[in-house]
C-alpha positions as CSV (number, residue, x, y, z in Angstrom):
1,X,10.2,28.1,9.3
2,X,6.6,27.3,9.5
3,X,4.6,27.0,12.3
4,X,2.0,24.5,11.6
5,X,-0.3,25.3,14.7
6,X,-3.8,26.8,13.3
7,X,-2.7,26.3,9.8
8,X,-4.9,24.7,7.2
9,X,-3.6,22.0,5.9
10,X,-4.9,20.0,3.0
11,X,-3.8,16.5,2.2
12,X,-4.2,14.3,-0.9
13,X,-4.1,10.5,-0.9
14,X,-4.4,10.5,2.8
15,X,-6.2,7.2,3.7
16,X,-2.5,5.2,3.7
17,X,0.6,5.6,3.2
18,X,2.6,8.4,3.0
19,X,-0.2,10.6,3.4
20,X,-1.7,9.4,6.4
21,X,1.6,9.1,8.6
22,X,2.2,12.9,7.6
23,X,-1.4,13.5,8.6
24,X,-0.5,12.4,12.1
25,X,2.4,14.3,12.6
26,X,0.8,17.6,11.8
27,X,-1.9,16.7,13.8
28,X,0.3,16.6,16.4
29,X,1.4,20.4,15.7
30,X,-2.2,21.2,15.8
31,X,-2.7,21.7,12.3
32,X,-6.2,22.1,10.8
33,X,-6.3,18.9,8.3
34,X,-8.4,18.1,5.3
35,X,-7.6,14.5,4.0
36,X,-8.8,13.8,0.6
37,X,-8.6,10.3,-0.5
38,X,-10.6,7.4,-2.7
39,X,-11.7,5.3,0.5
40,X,-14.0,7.2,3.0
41,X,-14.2,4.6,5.3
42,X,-10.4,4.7,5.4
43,X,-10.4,8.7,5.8
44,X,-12.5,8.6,8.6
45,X,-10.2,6.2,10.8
46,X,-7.6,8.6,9.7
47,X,-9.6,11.8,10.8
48,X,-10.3,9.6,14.1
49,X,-7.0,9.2,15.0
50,X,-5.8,12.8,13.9
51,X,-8.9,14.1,16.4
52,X,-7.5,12.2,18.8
53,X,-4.1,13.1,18.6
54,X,-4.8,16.8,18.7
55,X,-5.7,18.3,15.4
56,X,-9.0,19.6,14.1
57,X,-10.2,17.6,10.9
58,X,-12.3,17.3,7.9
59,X,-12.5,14.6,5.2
60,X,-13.3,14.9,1.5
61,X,-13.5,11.5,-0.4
62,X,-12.7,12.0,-4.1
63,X,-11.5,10.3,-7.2
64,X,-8.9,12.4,-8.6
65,X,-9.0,11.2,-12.4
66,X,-12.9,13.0,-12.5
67,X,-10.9,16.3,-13.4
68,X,-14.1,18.2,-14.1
69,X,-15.2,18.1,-10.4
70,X,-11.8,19.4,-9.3
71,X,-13.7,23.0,-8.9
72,X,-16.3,22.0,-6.4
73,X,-13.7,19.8,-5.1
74,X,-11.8,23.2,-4.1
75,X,-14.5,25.2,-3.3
76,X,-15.4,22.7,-0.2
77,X,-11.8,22.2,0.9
78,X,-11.8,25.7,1.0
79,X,-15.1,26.1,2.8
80,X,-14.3,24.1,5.9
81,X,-11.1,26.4,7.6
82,X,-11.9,29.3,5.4
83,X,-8.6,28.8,4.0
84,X,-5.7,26.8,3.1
85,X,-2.4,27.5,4.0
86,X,-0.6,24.6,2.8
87,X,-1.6,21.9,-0.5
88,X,0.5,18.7,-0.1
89,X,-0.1,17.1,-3.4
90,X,0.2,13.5,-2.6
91,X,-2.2,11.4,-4.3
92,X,-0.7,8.8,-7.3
93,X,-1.3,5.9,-8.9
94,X,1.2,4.1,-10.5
95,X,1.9,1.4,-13.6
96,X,3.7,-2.0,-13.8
97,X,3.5,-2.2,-17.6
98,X,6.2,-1.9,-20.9
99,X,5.3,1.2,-22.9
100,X,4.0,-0.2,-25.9
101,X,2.2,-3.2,-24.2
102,X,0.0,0.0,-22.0
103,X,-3.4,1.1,-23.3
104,X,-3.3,4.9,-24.3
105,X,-6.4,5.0,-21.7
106,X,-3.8,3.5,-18.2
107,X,-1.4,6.2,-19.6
108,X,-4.3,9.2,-19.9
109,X,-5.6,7.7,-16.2
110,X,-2.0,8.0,-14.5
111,X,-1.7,11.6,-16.4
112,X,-4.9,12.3,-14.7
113,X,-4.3,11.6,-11.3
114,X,-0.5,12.2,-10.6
115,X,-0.3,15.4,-13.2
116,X,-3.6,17.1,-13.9
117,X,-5.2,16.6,-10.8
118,X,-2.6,18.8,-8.5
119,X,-2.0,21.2,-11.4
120,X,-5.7,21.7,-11.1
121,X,-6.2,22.2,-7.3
122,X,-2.9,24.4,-7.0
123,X,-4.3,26.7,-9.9
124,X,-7.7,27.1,-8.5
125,X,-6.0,27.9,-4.5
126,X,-3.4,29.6,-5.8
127,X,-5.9,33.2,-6.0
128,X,-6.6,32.4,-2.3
129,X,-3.3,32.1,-1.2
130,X,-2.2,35.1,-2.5
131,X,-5.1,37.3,-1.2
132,X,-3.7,35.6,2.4
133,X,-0.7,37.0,2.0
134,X,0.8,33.5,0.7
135,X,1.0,29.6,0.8
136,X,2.9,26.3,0.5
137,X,2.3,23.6,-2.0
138,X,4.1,20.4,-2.0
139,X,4.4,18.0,-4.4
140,X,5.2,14.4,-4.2
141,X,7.5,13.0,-6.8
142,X,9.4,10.3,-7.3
143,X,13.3,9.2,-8.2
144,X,10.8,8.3,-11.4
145,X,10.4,11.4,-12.1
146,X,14.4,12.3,-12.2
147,X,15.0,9.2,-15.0
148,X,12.8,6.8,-17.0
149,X,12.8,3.7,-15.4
150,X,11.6,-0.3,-16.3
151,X,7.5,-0.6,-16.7
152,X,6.7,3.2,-15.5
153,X,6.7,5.3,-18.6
154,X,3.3,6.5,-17.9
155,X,4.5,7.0,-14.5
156,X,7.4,8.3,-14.6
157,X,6.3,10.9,-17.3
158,X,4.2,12.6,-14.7
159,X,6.7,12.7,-12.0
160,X,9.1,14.8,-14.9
161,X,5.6,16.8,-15.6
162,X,5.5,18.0,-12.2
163,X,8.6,19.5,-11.6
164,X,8.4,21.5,-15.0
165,X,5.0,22.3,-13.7
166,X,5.7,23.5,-10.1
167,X,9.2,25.0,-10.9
168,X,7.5,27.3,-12.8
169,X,5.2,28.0,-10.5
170,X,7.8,28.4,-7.8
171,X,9.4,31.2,-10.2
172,X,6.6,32.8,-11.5
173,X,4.6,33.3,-8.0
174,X,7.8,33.4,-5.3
175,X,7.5,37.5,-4.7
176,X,3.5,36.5,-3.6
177,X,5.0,34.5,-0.9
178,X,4.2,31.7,-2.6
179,X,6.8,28.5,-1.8
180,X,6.7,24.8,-3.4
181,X,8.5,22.3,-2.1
182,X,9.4,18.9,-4.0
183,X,8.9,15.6,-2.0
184,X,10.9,13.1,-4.0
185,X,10.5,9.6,-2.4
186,X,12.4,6.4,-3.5
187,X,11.7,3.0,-1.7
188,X,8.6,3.8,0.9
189,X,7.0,0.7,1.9
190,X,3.8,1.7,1.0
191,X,0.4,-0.1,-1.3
192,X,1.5,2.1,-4.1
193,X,2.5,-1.3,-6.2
194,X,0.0,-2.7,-5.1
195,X,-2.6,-0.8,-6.5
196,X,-0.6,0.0,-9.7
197,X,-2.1,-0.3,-13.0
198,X,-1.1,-3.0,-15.9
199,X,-1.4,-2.8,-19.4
200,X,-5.1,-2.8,-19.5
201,X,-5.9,-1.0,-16.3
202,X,-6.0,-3.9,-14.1
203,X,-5.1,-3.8,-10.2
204,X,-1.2,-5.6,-10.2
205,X,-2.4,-6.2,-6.8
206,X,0.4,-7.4,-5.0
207,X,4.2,-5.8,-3.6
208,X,6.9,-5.4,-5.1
209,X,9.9,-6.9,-3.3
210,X,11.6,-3.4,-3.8
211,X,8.7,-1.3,-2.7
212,X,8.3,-4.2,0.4
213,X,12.0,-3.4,1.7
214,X,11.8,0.5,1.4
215,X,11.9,2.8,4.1
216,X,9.1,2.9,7.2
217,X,5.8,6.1,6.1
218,X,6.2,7.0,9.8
219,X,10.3,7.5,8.9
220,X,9.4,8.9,5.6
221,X,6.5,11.5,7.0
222,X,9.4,13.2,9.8
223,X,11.9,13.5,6.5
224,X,8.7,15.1,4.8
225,X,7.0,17.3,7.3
226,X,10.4,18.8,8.5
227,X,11.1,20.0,4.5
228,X,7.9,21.3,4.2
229,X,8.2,23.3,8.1
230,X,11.7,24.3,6.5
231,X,10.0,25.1,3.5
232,X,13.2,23.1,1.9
233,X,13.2,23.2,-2.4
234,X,13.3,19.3,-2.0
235,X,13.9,16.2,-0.1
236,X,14.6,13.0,-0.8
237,X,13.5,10.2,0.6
238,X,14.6,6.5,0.7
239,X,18.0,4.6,1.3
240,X,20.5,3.6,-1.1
241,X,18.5,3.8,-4.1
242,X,18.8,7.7,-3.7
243,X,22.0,7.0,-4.8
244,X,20.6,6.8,-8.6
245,X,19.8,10.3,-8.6
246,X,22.9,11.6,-7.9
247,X,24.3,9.2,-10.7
248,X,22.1,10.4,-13.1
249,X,22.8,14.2,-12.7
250,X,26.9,13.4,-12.5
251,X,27.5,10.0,-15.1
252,X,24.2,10.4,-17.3
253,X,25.6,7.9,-19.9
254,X,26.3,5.6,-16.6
255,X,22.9,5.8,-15.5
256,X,21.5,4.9,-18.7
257,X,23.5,1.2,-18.4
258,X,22.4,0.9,-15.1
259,X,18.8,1.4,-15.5
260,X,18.7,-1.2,-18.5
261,X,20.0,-3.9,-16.2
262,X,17.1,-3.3,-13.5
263,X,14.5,-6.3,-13.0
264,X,11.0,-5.3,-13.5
265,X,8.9,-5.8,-11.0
């Protein structure tokens, strides 16, 4: 079990969401935090509130999908603490838009940001880890990424990427002390629909009525910060829709029916 107090603790997409309850309740734990996210005027309510609540922390706006800057990116998270103890790959972006309908350009953009970008950072921290004598990184997934599912293919093709990814990873590096941990979210009521992408890269700019009834971030963030302090291989996190997951692994040719009926949304 972790204990969180003095660690460095570096957060992506941590202006809202998902990111930004967690952000709190490590904070709490006093945790050294870094919150990396698009909006710095969002960031720096964030880091306001985290100051306030205990923790000591640093912002670093970015836009993930500029890969090439992903190096300098690291080399300031790493120069504020002097280290990082624990990645939480949150950031994503995600699509409301058939496959063939979806410029190759949404699909490269999504790749980007919810693949290449954490693939990126955990490569370049994973040399510093080691040499401290080990780290966490955890990823946020999705039930996307355990089955294709309506007007995500772009989407949902990065949530599969990561867990090849980072299981390998989690193999490769475990004897380093090296540990990943899989944050697999269904429903969270969070802007992530809203600031999906469409066919041509548009905004969708409004909420699903699915993403609208999910799960509370603050109830989400205690499900999420308890794995990681467990350092559990994965959580899940939602309500009933969960429930697709486990269909999928036990009745795959059941699952198949059941995700052609869904609406699109």
């Amino acid at each position: 079990m972790i204990d969180f107090s003095n660690k460095t603790i570096w957060i992506t997409g941590a202006s809202s969401g998902i990111g930004e309850a967690c952000a709190y309740l490590f904070a709490k734990e006093n945790a050294n935090l870094i919150l990396t996210a698009l909006e710095e005027d969002k960031l720096s309510e964030v880091q306001q509130k985290c100051v306030e609540i205990g923790g000591k922390c640093e912002i670093l706006p970015y836009d993930l999908s500029e890969i090439d800057g992903i190096d300098k990116l690291v080399e300031k998270a790493l120069s504020f603490f002097g280290r990082i103890d624990i990645i939480y790959n949150n950031a994503g972006i995600s699509q409301r838009s058939k496959a063939g309908d979806t410029s190759f350009s949404v699909d490269r953009k999504i790749m980007e940001v919810n693949f290449f970008a954490p693939v990126k950072i955990s490569k370049l921290l994973l040399p510093h880890m080691i040499e401290n004598g080990g780290g966490t990184i955890a990823v946020t997934t999705s039930i996307s990424g355990k089955f294709g599912f309506p007007l995500r293919s772009a989407y949902s093709s990065s949530k599969f990427a990561l867990y090849g990814f980072f299981e390998t990873v989690h193999a490769e590096y475990y004897d380093n002390n090296i540990r990943v941990v899989f944050i697999c979210p269904g429903r969270v009521k969070t802007n992530i629909s809203f600031y999906a992408l469409e066919k041509d890269g548009k905004q969708h700019s409004k909420m699903d009525d699915g993403q609208a009834g999910g799960i509370s971030t603050n109830a989400a963030a205690k499900k999420i910060v308890k794995a990681i302090k467990k350092q559990k291989p994965e959580i899940l996190v939602g309500a009933k829709e969960l429930l697709m997951v486990h269909i999928k692994h036990f009745f795959p040719r059941l699952s198949r029916r059941l995700v052609r009926k869904i609406k699109p949304e």
